[in-house]
C-alpha positions, -999 to +999 in steps of 0.1 A: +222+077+451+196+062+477+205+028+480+170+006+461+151+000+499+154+037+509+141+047+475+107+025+481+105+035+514+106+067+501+073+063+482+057+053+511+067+084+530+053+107+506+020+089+500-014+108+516-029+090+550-063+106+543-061+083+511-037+056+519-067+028+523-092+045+494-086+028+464-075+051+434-107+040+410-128+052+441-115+088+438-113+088+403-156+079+402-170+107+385-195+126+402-212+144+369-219+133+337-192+155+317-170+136+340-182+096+328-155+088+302-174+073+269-212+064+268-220+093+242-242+078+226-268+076+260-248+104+277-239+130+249-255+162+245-292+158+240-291+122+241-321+104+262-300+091+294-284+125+301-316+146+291-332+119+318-311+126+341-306+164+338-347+165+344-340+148+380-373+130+372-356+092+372-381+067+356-371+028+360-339+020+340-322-010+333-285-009+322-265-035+304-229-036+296-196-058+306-182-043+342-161-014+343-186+010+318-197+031+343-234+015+351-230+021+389-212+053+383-241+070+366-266+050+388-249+072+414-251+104+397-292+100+385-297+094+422-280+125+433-304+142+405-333+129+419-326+141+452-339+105+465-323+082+488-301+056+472-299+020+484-277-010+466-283-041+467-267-074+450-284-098+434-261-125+440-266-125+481-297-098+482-333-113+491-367-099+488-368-097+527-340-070+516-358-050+494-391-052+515-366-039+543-358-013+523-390-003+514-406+002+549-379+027+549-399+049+525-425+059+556-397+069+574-378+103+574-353+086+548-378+075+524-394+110+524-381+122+487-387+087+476-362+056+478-338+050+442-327+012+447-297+000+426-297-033+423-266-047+407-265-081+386-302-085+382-298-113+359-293-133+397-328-126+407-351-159+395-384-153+384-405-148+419-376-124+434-375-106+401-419-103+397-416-090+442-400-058+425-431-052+402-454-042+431-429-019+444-421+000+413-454+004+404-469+021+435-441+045+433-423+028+466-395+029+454-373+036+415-352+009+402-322+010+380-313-027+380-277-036+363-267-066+344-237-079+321-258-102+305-283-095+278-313-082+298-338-094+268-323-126+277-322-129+312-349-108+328-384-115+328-405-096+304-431-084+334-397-060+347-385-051+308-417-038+301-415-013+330-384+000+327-363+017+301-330-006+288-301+014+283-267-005+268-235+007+280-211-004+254-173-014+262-152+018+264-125+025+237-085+026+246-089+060+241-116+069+263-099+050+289-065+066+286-082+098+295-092+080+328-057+072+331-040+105+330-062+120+355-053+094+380-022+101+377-027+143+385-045+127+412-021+103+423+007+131+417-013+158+437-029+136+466-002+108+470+031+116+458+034+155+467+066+170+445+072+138+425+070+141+393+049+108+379+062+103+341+040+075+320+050+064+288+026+069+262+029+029+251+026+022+288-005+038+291-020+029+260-015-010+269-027-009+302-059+010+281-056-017+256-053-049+283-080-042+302-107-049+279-129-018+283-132-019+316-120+015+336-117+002+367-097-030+354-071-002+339-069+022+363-063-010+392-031-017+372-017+018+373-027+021+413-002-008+413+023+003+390+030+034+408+024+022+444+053+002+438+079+016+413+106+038+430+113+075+433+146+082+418+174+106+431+159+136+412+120+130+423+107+108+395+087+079+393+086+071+359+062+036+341+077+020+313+058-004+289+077-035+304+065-023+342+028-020+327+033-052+311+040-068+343+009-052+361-013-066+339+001-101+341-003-107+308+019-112+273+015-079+257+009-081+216+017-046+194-017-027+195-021+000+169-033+031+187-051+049+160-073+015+153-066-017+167-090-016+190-116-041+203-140-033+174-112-031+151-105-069+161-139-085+156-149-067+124-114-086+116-128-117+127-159-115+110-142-106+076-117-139+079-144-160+089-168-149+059-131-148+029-134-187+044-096-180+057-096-199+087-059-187+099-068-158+104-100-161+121-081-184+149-057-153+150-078-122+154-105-150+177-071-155+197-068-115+201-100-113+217-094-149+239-061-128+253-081-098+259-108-122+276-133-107+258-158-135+259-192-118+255-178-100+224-168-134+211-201-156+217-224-124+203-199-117+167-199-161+162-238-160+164-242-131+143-215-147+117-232-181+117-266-165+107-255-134+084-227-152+065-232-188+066-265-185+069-288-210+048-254-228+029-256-246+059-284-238+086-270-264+110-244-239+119-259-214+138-272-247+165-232-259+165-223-224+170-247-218+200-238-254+219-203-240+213-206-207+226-227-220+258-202-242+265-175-216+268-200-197+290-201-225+313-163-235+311-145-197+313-113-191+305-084-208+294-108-239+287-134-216+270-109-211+239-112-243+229-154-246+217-147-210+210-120-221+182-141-248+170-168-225+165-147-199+144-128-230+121-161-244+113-174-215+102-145-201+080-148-237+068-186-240+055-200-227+025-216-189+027-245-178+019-259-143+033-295-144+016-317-142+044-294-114+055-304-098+021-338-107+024-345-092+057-329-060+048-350-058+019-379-062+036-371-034+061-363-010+037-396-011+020-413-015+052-394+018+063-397+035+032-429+028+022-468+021+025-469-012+023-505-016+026-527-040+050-526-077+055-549-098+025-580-105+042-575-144+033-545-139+062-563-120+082-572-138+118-608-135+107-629-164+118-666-145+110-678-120+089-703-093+111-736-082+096-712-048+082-690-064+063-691-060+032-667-084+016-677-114+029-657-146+033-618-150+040-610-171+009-579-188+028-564-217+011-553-242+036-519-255+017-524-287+036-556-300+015-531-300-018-508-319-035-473-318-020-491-292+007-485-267-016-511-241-036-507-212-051-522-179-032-516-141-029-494-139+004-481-103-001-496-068+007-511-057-025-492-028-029-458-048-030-474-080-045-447-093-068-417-078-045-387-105-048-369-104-012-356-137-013-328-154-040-317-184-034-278-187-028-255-205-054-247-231-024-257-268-026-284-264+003-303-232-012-302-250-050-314-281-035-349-263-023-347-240-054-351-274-074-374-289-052-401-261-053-389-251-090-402-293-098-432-283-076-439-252-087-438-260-123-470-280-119-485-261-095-523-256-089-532-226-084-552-213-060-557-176-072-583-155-081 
């Protein structure tokens, strides 16, 4: 038996030069789209991002998702399909005076299949660095697939949305990333460690899957350094346990379930604690997500909550909620948990109501399903009546000129006048206004004809 120093010394002797300094997630980059792991829905068969990208005609594209997803990856690969030259740029230390540098590269020999410029973080850009891009993009100078994790209907200027096409890139599933895994490790096995045979647990791999939050590159970081540094035993394996993975990800492991406790698994939980008004278990499954640091995921599903299950029962929420959630923005991690938890407690802890979540669907669904005819004329932004008209005057009541600034009028579409989308919840808020306009209702003058 080698004695423990030989053994890692051994590793090091087997190990590649051509690829001692290039890191593993670098090799491991796909180079074709049947080789991104997850993204079907943009990158399946016939779906719009790979049918864009098969055509090699690249339009402007904006891609949003948490780091990791593969943005820059199949940035990469639509360049290649283009056949144009690809530049990258960050926003967080990139200027115009960069991008105008790159575009006077477009008259040269460089620029002569036209320029693709990835721009990475976009979301860093303020307005006038953001609207400098605009000229460029629309003389054909040069294509832009700008990247963000942040919501881009949030933080990019509408001028720049309304040119490009927004493609999400959602979180990838332990599974997906698994599959990542165990093809670093043929690489790994092929390229570095010639004749050792690399052995990875199953729960190993899954929690360095599960740990890293849907981010590839956060996963396959950990194994680089799990196998780098565990040592070759006397018969030529290098084998990673679950208590070596644990260790490389520098974090408390919890029991995943493979088949399903995933990161959707764990907010759909949250959301169902928070809105049975059990507020255990919405600090539990909210403290999953903390230990995952899944903050975005958090913020978005407490929003969403506030509005679709506690809705009118008590409409301060959703403003607590949001001074709440930007205040874990700004904080981060481990302080973050904090607002985060007050969030989630006062909402298991309110009343519920979800009626203008029913309402709102209700109103789609006829508007989806049916002909829901034109706008009353009294609603209409008509100010004149032209010599053609026939039905002269708009007949609008002004509610103001009445008693409690209230007078009864046909608001609806005549072809679902009478429709019922909203009923008031059984909460103390909603019955309140139900017996305020019930008292004013009852007396009401009317205003129709």
């Amino acid at each position: 038996m080698k004695p423990q120093s030989a053994l890692r010394r051994s590793v090091t002797s087997t190990r590649s030069m051509n690829n001692e300094n290039k890191p593993l997630a670098d090799r491991l980059r796909p180079t074709t789209i049947d080789e991104v792991v997850g993204q079907q829905h943009i990158l399946g068969k016939n779906r719009i991002l790979r049918n864009i990208i098969e055509s090699g005609n690249i339009p402007n594209m904006i891609f949003y998702g948490l780091s990791g997803t593969g943005k820059t990856t199949v940035a990469n690969i639509a360049a290649k399909a283009s056949n144009k030259t690809l530049y990258r740029l960050n926003a967080t230390n990139a200027s115009v005076a960069d991008i105008k540098s790159i575009v006077k590269e477009s008259d040269g020999i460089f620029g002569q299949n036209g320029i693709l410029l990835y721009l990475d973080e976009i979301q860093n850009f303020n307005k006038k660095q953001q609207q400098s891009l605009l000229e460029y993009t629309e003389n054909g100078k040069i294509t832009l697939i700008a990247s963000t994790t942040e919501n881009p209907y949030f933080y990019i200027y509408n001028a720049i949305l309304s040119r490009c096409v927004v493609f999400e890139f959602r979180p990838l599933t332990a599974e997906d990333i698994v599959s990542a895994l165990r093809r670093g490790i043929r690489i790994l096995a092929q390229e570095d460690f010639k004749g050792t045979n690399i052995i990875c647990e199953d729960d190993a791999l899954f929690h360095i899957a599960e740990k890293a939050s849907g981010d590839v590159r956060k996963a396959i970081n950990a194994l680089e350094l799990a196998v780098m540094y565990t040592p070759v035993s006397a018969e030529g394996e290098l084998k990673i346990t679950l208590e070596l993975a644990e260790q490389c990800t520098q974090k408390k492991a919890f029991q995943f379930d493979k088949k399903g406790d995933n990161q959707y698994d764990v907010m759909s939980a949250l959301q169902k604690s928070i809105r049975g008004s059990d507020p255990d278990a919405a600090v539990h499954y909210l403290a999953r997500l903390i230990a995952a640091d899944d903050i975005q995921s958090i913020c978005r599903r407490l929003m969403v909550i506030a509005c679709e299950d506690i809705g009118l029962a008590y409409p301060q929420a959703i403003s607590i909620v949001k001074s709440c959630v930007d205040s874990a923005l700004m904080l981060g991690f481990p302080e973050a948990r904090i607002p985060l938890a007050q969030a989630a407690i006062l909402l298991a802890t309110a009343p519920k109501s979800n009626s203008a979540y029913m309402a709102v669907n209700a109103a789609l669904h006829d508007i989806e399903s049916m002909d829901t005819g034109t706008i009353p004329r009294r609603l209409q932004n008509k100010h004149y009546d032209g010599e053609g008209d026939i039905d002269k005057g708009q007949d609008y009541l002004y509610p103001h000129d009445f008693p409690n600034h209230y007078v009864r009028q046909q608001y609806l579409p005549d072809a679902v006048s009478g429709r019922k989308y909203y009923e008031y919840g059984a909460n103390k808020a909603e019955q309140a206004a139900k017996e305020y306009w019930d008292k004013i209702k009852g007396g009401e003058q009317t205003g129709q004809r």
